[in-house]
Structure formats: structure tokens, C-alpha cells
C-alpha positions in Angstrom: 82.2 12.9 14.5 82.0 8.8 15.7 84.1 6.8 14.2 82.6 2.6 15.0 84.8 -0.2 16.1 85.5 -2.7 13.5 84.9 -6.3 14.7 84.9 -10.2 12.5 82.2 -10.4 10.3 82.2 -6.4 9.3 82.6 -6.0 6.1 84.5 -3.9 3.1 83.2 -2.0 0.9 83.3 -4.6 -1.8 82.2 -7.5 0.4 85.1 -8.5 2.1 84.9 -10.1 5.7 87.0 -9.1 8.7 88.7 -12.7 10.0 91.1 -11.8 12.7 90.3 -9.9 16.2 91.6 -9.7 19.8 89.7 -12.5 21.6 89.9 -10.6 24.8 88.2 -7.8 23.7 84.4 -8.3 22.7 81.5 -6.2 21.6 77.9 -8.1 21.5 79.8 -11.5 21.8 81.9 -10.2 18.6 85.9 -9.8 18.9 87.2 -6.8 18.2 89.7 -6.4 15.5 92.7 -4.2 15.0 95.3 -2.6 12.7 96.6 -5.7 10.2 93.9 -7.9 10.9 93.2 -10.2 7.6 90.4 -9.5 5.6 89.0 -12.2 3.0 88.0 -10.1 -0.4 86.1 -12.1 -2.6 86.9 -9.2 -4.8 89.7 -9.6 -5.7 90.2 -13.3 -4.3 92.7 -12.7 -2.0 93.7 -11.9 2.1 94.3 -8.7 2.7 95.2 -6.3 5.6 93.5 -3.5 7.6 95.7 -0.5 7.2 94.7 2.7 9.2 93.4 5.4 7.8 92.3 8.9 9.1 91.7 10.3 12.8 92.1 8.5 15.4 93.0 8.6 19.7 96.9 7.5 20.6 97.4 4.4 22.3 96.9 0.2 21.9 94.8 -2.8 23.5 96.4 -6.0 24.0 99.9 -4.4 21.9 97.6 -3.6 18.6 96.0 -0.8 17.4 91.9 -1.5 17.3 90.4 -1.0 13.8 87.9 1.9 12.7 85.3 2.4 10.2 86.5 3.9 7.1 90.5 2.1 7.3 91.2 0.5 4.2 91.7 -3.2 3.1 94.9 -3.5 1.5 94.4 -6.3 -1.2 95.0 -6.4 -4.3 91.2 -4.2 -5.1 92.0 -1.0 -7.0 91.1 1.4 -5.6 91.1 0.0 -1.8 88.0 -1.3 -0.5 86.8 0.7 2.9 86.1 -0.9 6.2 82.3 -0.7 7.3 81.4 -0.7 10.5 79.0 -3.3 11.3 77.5 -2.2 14.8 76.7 1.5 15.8 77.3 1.0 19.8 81.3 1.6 20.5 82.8 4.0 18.7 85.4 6.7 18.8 84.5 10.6 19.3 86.1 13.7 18.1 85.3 17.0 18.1 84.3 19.3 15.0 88.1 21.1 15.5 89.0 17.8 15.3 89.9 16.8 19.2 89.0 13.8 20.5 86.8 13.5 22.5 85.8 10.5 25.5 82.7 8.5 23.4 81.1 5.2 24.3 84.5 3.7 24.5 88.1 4.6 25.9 90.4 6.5 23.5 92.6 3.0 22.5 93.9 3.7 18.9 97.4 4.5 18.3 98.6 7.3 15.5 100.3 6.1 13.1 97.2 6.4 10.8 98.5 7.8 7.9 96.6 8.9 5.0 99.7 8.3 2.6 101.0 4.5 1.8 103.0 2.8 -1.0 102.5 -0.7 -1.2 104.6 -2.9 -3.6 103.5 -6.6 -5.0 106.6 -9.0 -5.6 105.4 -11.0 -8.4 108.3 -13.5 -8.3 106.7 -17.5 -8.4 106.8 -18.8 -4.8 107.1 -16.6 -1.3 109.2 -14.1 -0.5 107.5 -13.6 2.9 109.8 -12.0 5.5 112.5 -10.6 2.7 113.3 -6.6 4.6 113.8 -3.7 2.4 114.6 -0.4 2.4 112.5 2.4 0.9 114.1 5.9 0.1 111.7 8.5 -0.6 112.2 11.7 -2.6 111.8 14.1 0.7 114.7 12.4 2.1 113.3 10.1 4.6 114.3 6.4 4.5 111.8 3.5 5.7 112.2 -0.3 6.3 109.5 -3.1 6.0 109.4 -7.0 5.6 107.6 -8.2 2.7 104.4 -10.3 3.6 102.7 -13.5 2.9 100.9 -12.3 -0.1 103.9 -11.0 -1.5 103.7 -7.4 -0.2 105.1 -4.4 1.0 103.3 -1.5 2.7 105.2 1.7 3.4 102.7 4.5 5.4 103.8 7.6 4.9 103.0 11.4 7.2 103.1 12.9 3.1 102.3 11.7 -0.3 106.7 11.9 -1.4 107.5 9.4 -4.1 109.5 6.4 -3.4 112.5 7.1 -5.0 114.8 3.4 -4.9 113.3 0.0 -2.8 116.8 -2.0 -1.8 116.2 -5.8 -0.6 118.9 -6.0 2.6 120.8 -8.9 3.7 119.1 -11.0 6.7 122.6 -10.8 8.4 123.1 -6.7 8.1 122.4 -5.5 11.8 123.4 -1.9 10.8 120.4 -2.0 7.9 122.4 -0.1 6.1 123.7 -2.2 3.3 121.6 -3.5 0.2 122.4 -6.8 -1.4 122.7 -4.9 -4.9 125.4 -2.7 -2.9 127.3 -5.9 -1.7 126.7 -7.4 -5.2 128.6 -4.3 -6.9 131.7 -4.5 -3.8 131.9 -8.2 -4.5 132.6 -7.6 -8.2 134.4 -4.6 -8.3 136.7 -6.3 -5.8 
């Protein structure tokens, strides 16, 4: 199985456009793009992000993680739109039993491709861009992400466990471990 390189101007499934790539890294005169890139969705009017999605090889170019055919856009398109590839010559192999294999390009991606997310939309007026927070899921495991310009949060998970609380943490917390509603409720209890 080939998964293609995704590079500006490829598209999403619903007609968005990749924006962003690596300008050192070109295929036909094209930059290649990555993991987070933006993607303008005239779907759904907004930017969104490339998220990764599926198989891919370990490793980065350039500090980012090269985008693949089939990631998603994460907008604000339900269900996500899927990344289409929009040349056939670089690609990523793998084998049937699901090895990679050496293709028409060097094994670049890194892993963290997972096929589980949960992505939450702040829908306070103005930005909350940068605001950390604190995801605890119902397996146990704990998470931290920064909310982005659009308003968003995207948690990607090894397993489809539900989120069980999302805690906003204070800017000035260097242990992460304290939520703003837990300083709140110290504050007032005394």
C-alpha cells in the first residue's frame, strides 16, 4: 500500500486547499506540507488543521511531521474532510502485514498518527488562543493542549476513552497540576 505526499494546493475532500508547507522541501516546484499545516475549507468557511491519521514511518523533516493522503482536516466540517493527494510520484510504502517499506521517498513521518481525537470548540466571543488545559480521560490517562486560533482544542488519543473533565490551568502553574476551578474553590473555602 502507497500512501502520497500531501503538498499546497492538494485538496480535501470537500474542496479545501492546503496553504502551508516546508519551503525547503519541494515536489514538482510544489512545497511539501506537514502535520498542522492550515487548510482553507470553503466548507465550512473556516482554517483548519491537518491532523494525522493512519500508518505511517517514524521520524520528521525540518522538526514537522510531512502530511499523507487520507489525514484529516480538522475544521469545523462534520464529519472531517480527508486529505487528497494531488500528485502520484512520492509516496510512502508499506507492506500488506503492514511494515513499511523504502518507496519513492525516505521513511520521514513521525507516529503519533492516531486514529482517535477529541477536539473541543470554545465558543466564548473573542480569542482564547494559547489558554492550556488539561484533559482527563476515563482510562486513566491525563493529556495537556493549548487552545488554538480558531478557538480549538485537539486531543489525539492511542484509544477511543472518553474525556471524562477538561480543566483550564493557570499560565503561572509550572507543576501543571493545578486547575483554575481548583484554585477558585481553595480561594473561597479559605
Amino acid at each position: 500500500m502507497n500512501r502520497h505526499y500531501l503538498r499546497i494546493g492538494d485538496k480535501s475532500s470537500v474542496g479545501g486547499t492546503i496553504v502551508e508547507g516546508i519551503p525547503q522541501i519541494l515536489q514538482d516546484g510544489k512545497q511539501v506540507s506537514f502535520v498542522g499545516a492550515a487548510v482553507s475549507c470553503p466548507a465550512c468557511k473556516s482554517t483548519g488543521k491537518i491532523a494525522a491519521k493512519g500508518q505511517r514511518w517514524p521520524g520528521e523533516v525540518m522538526g514537522k511531521q510531512l502530511a499523507l493522503e487520507d489525514d484529516l482536516c480538522v475544521c469545523k466540517c462534520y464529519p472531517l474532510p480527508i486529505m487528497v493527494a494531488g500528485q502520484s510520484a512520492m509516496h510512502m510504502g508499506f507492506e500488506s502485514n503492514g511494515g513499511a517499506v523504502p518507496a519513492s521517498a525516505t521513511p520521514i513521518d513521525s507516529g503519533h498518527g492516531s486514529e482517535h481525537w477529541v477536539r473541543f470548540e470554545l465558543k466564548d466571543r473573542g480569542s482564547c488562543e494559547g489558554l492550556k488545559c488539561r484533559a482527563q480521560f476515563s482510562d486513566g490517562s491525563v493529556a495537556k493542549g493549548v487552545v488554538d486560533s480558531q478557538n480549538r482544542i485537539v486531543f489525539h488519543r492511542p484509544n477511543a476513552s472518553a474525556c471524562k473533565t477538561l480543566d483550564v490551568l493557570l499560565e503561572n502553574d509550572s507543576n501543571g497540576g493545578s486547575a483554575v476551578t481548583e484554585k477558585l474553590l481553595a480561594a473561597i473555602l479559605g
